[in-house]
C-alpha positions as CSV (number, residue, x, y, z in Angstrom):
1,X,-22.7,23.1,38.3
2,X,-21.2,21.6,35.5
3,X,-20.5,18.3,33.9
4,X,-16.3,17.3,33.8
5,X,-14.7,18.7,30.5
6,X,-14.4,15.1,29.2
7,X,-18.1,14.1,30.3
8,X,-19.8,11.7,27.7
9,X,-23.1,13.6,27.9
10,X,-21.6,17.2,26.2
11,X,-21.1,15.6,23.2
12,X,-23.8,13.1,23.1
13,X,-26.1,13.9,20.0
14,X,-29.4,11.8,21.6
15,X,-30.6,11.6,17.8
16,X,-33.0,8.2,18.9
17,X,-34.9,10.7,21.7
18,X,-34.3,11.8,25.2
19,X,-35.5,12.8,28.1
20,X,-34.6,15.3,30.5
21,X,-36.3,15.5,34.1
22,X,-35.6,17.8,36.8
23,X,-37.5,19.2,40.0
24,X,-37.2,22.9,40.7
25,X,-39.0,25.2,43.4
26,X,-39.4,28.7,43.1
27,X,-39.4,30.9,46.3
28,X,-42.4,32.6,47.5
29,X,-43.0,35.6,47.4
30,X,-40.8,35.4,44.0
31,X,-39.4,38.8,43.8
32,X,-36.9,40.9,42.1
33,X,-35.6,40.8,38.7
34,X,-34.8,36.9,37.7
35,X,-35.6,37.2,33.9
36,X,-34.6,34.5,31.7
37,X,-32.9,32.6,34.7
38,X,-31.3,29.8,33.6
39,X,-32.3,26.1,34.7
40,X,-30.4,23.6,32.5
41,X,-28.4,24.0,29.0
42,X,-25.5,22.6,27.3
43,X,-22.1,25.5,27.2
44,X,-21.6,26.8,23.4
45,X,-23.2,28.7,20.6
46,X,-25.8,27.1,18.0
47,X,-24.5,29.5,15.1
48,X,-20.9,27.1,16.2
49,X,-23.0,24.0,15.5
50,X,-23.8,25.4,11.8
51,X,-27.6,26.6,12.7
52,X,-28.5,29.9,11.2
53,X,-32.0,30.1,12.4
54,X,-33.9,30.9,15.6
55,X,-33.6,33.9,17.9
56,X,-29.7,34.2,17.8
57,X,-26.6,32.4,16.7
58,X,-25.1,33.0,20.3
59,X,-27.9,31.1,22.0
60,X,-26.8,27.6,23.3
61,X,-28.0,24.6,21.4
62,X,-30.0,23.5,24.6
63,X,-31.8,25.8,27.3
64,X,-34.2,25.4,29.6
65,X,-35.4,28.5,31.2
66,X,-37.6,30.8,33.0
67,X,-39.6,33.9,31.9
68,X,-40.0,37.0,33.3
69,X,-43.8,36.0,33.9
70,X,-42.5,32.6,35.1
71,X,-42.9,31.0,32.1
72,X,-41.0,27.7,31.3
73,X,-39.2,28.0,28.1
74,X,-37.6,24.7,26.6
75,X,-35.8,25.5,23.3
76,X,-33.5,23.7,21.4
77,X,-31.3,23.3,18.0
78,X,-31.8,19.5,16.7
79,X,-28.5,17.7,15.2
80,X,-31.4,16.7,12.3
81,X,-32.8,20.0,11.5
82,X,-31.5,23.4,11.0
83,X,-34.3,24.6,13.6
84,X,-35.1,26.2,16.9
85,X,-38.6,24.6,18.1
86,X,-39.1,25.7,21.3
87,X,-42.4,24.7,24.2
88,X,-43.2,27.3,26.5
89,X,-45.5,26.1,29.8
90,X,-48.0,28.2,31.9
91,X,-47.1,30.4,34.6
92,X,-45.0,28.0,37.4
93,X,-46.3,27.8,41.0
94,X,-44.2,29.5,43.4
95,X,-43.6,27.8,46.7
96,X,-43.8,24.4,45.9
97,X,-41.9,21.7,44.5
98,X,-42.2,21.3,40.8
99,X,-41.7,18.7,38.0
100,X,-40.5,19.6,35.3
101,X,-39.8,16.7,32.1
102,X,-38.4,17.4,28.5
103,X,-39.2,14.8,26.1
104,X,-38.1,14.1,22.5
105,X,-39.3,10.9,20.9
106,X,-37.0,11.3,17.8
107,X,-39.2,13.3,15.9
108,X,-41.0,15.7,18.1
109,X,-40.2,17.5,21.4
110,X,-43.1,17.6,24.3
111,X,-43.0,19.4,27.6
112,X,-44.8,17.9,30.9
113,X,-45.0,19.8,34.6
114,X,-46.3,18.1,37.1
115,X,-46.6,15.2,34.3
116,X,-49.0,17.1,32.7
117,X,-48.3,17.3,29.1
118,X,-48.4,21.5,28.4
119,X,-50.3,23.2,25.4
120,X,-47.8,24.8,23.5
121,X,-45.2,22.3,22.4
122,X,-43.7,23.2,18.9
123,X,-45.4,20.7,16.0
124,X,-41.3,21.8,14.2
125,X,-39.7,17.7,13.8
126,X,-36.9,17.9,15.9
127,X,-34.4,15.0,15.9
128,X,-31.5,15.2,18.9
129,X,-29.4,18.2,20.4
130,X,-26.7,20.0,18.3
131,X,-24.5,19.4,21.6
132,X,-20.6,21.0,20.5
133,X,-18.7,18.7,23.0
134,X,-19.0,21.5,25.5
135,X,-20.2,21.0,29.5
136,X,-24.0,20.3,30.6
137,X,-24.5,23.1,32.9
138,X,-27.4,22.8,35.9
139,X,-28.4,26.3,37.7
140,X,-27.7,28.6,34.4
141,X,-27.6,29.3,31.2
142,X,-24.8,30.8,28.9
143,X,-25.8,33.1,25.8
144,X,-22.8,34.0,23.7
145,X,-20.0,31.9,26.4
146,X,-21.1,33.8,28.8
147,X,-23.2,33.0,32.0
148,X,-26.7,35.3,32.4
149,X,-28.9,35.2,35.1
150,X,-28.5,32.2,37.4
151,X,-31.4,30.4,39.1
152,X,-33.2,31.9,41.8
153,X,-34.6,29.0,43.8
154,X,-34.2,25.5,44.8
155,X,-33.0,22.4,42.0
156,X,-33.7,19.1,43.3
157,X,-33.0,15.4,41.2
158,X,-32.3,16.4,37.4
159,X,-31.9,12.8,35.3
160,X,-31.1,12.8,31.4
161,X,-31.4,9.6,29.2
162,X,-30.8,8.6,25.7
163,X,-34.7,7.6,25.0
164,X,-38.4,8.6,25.3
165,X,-39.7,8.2,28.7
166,X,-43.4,7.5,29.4
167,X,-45.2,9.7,32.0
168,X,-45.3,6.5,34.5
169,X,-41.2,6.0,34.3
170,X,-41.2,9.5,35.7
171,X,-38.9,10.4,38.7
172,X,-42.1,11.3,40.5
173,X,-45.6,9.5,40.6
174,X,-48.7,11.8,39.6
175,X,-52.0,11.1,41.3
């Protein structure tokens, strides 16, 4: 699923923070071969947005995806910083509902399941998305324009807004 060509959110630039919030359930048993599935990213290449490090100048400027070993992987290109920091999570439950929350103060970018803040967020400063005017996409990821592996499992509520969330202003309450 994609946002409209002319959606305000493909070329917003969220260089004051953001946070991105979605629930996603894996199947259980999780089998087969869904390798760097695709959750969320924004269409286009980061090499097209003038960044020349990282992994790739095909990547997208904005991906959220899943490991082979389940992994979360958040990575993204700031509009600040010629960068790629990316947070990578612990192995995701299968079978149950999970919350997953991206968020970017201005300066740094943490990752929180379950509102649980995860061990291995980038320290990199990283200020906005290098978005290229292109769609939001929900259920894949593109690498060079063109759509990979597409999510294996359920997406539930996804929100994005142009500031820091606390854990409390969550979608979901954490006991």
């Amino acid at each position: 699923m994609t946002t409209s060509a002319q959606a305000a959110l493909n070329s917003a630039k969220f260089t004051c923070g953001y946070t991105i919030e979605t629930f996603i359930r894996l199947p259980d048993p999780f089998e087969g071969d869904h390798a760097w599935m695709g959750i969320l990213s924004w269409e286009g290449r980061n090499g097209d947005a003038g960044k020349t490090t990282g992994w790739s100048p095909l990547e997208p400027t904005c991906s959220l995806n899943l490991s082979p070993e389940r992994f979360l992987q958040f990575v993204v290109y700031p509009a600040g910083q010629d960068a790629d920091p990316t947070s990578w999570s612990h192995a995701l439950p299968v079978g149950r509902w999970t919350h997953v929350a991206v968020v970017n103060d201005g300066r740094r970018t943490v990752l929180y399941v379950d509102g649980s803040k995860i061990a291995r967020n980038p320290t990199q400063p990283s200020t906005g998305i290098a978005t290229l005017g292109k769609p939001f996409v929900i259920g894949a990821t593109q690498f060079d324009e063109s759509f990979g592996q597409g999510f294996c499992g359920w997406m539930g509520d996804t929100r994005i807004v142009d500031h820091a969330l606390p854990v409390r202003d969550f979608l979901m309450p954490f006991a």
